[in-house]
VOLUM-557009 format. One record per residue (C-alpha): residue in one letter; y, x, z; residue number from 1. Coordinates in steps of 0.25 Angstrom, whole numbers. Last residue first. Example, Ala and Ser with C-alpha at 12.3 -4.5 7.8 and 13.67 -1.06 7.14 Angstrom:
BEGIN
 aa north  east    up   i
  s    -4    55    29   2
  a   -18    49    31   1
% end
This chain:
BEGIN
 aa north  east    up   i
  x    -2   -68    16  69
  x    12   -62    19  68
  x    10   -54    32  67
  x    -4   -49    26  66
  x     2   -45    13  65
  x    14   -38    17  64
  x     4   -28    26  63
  x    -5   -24    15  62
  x     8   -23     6  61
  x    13   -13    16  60
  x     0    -7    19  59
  x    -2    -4     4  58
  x    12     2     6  57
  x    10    11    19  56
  x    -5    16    11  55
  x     5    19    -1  54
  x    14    28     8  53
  x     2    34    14  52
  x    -3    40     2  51
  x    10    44    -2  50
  x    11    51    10  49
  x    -3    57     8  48
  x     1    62    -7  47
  x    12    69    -1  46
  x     5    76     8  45
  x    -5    81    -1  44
  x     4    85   -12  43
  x    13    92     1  42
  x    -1   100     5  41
  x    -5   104    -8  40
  x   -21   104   -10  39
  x   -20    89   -16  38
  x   -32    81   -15  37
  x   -32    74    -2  36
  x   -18    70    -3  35
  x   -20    64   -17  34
  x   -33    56   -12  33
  x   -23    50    -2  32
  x   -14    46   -14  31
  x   -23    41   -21  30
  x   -28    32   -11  29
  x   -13    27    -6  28
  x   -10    24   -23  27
  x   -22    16   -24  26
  x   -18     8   -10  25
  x    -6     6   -15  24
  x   -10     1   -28  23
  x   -20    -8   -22  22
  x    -9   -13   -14  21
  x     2   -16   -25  20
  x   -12   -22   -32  19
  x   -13   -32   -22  18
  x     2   -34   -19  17
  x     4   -39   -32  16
  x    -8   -49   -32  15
  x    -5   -54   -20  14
  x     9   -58   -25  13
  x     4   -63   -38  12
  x    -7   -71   -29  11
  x     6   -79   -22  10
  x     9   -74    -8   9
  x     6   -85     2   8
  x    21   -88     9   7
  x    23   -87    23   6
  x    28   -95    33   5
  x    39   -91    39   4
  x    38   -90    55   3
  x    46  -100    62   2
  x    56   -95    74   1
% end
C-alpha cells in the first residue's frame, strides 16, 4: 500500500493555525488563573474544565500540524 504524500501547507495556512494556537493557549491560561481566583467551588471547577478543554484544542492543532508539515 503507498503512503500519500503530503502537501506543505501554504504560509496562510501556518499563519491561521498560529494565531488559533496562541488564542488557545491565551484563553487555557486565563482560564487556569480564573480557577485559582474564584472562592466558589462550581466557578472554579468550571473554569478548570474550560481550561483543560483549550489545553485539548492547542494540543489538537499542535498535533495536526506535525502530521501535515
Amino acid at each position: 500500500m503507498q503512503q500519500r504524500q503530503q502537501q506543505p501547507m501554504d504560509a496562510k495556512t501556518l499563519t491561521i493555525l498560529k494565531d488559533q494556537m496562541e488564542h488557545e493557549a491565551v484563553a487555557c491560561k486565563k482560564y487556569e488563573a480564573y480557577s485559582m481566583e474564584f472562592s466558589d467551588q462550581n466557578l472554579a471547577q468550571h473554569a478548570g474544565n474550560l481550561a483543560n478543554h483549550h489545553k485539548q484544542h492547542f494540543e489538537a492543532l499542535f498535533q495536526y500540524l506535525n502530521t501535515h508539515n
